[in-house]
N, C-alpha and C positions, 0 to 999 in steps of 0.2 A: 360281867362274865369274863372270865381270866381262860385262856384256850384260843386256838386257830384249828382253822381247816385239817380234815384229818381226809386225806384220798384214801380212798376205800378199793380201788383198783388203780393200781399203777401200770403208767404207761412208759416204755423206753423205746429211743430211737434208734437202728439202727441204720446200715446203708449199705447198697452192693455197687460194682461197677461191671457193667457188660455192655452188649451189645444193644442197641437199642430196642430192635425188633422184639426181643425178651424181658424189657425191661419192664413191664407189668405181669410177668408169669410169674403166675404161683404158685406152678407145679412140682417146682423143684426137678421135675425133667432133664435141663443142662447138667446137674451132679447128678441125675442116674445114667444117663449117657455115657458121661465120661469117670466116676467116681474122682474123688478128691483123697488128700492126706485121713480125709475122719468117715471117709462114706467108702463100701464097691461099689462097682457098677451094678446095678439095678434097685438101688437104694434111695430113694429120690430124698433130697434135700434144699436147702437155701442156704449158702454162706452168706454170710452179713458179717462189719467189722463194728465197733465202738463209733469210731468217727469216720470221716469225711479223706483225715488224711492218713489213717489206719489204712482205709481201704485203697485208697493209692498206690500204697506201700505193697499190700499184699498182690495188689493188681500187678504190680512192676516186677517182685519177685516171681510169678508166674506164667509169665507171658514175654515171650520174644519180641523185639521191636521189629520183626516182618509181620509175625502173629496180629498185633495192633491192630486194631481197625477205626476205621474215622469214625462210622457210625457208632460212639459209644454213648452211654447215657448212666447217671448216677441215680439206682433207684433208693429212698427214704423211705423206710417202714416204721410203722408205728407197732410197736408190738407188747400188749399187756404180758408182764412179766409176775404171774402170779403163778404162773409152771416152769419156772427156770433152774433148772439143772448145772450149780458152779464147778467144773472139775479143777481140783486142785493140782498142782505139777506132781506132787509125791503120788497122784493116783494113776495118771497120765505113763503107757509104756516107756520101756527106760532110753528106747530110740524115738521117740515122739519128736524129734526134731530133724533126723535125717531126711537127706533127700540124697533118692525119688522117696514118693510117701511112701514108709513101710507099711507091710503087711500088720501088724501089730496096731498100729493106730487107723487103718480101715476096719479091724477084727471089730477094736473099740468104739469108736464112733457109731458103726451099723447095728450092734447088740444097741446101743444105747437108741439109735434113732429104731429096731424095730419094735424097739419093747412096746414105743408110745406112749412110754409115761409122762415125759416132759416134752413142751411145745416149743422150750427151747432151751440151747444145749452153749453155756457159756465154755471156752477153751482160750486159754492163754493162742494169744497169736507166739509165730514162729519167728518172726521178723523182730517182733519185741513182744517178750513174754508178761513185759510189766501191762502188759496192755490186753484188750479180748476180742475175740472172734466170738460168733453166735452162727451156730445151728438154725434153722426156724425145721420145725418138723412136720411138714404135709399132713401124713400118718396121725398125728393127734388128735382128741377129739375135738380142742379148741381152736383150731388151727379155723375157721371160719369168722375167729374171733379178731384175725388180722384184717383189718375195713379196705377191701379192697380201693374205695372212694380216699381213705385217708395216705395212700401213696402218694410219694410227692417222685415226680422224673424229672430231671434235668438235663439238658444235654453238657457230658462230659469231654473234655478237648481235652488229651493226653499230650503230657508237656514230655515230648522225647530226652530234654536233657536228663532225665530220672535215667536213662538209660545209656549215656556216653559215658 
């Protein structure tokens, strides 16, 4: 018999860095609190980056070295990517890269996270577009589909010289 294994549901990893205390919330709470570049405020969501050292990056670009806190932790999600939503740059507002986040790409992001069509929302990172940022979308119906048990935490030690 000529053939391999054919996954029938796929799984991709993604990863956040915060504070520890939150580092198993699912609620997406911290981006309705404070909205981000793709979310308002009262929009709840998850950012997650591609990797490990994606998220680093995006951590560094958004956070003051007072801001920092020791208690940080890296959380890994495991997220079935059978509702994954890829925005292309040619779709993405034509200021999708200024800072502070514009208006134009919270407009974007929050239409998309309330529609609830997709459980997750790929986006070129800003920091390097060759690369993606993910959405995860509370508001979905699969969104229970993320195994709370299959989270992996680590405690994360922020290396300051990212910031000299």
């Amino acid at each position: 018999m000529n053939g391999g294994f054919i996954n029938t549901r796929l799984i991709m990893t993604v990863y956040r860095i915060g504070r520890t205390k939150y580092a198993d919330d699912l609620t997406g709470n911290g981006a309705k609190a404070n909205g981000g570049r793709w979310n308002h405020v009262g929009t709840p969501c998850i950012y997650t980056a591609e990797s490990r050292a994606l998220c680093a990056l995006e951590f560094t670009a958004h956070n003051a070295l007072d801001d920092v806190r020791r208690a940080l932790s890296i959380t890994r999600y495991e997220v079935p990517d059978h509702s994954t939503f890829a925005c292309a740059i040619p779709t993405l507002p034509g200021n999708w890269r200024d800072w502070p986040h514009p208006g134009p790409t919270r407009d974007f992001g929050t239409a998309l996270l309330y529609k609830a069509e997709y459980l997750v929302i790929q986006i070129p990172s800003v920091v390097i577009p060759q690369e993606f940022n993910y959405l995860l979308n509370p508001a979905h119906k699969d969104f229970h589909m993320i195994d709370k048990s299959k989270i992996g935490i680590e405690d994360f030690i922020y290396d300051v010289r990212l910031k000299s």
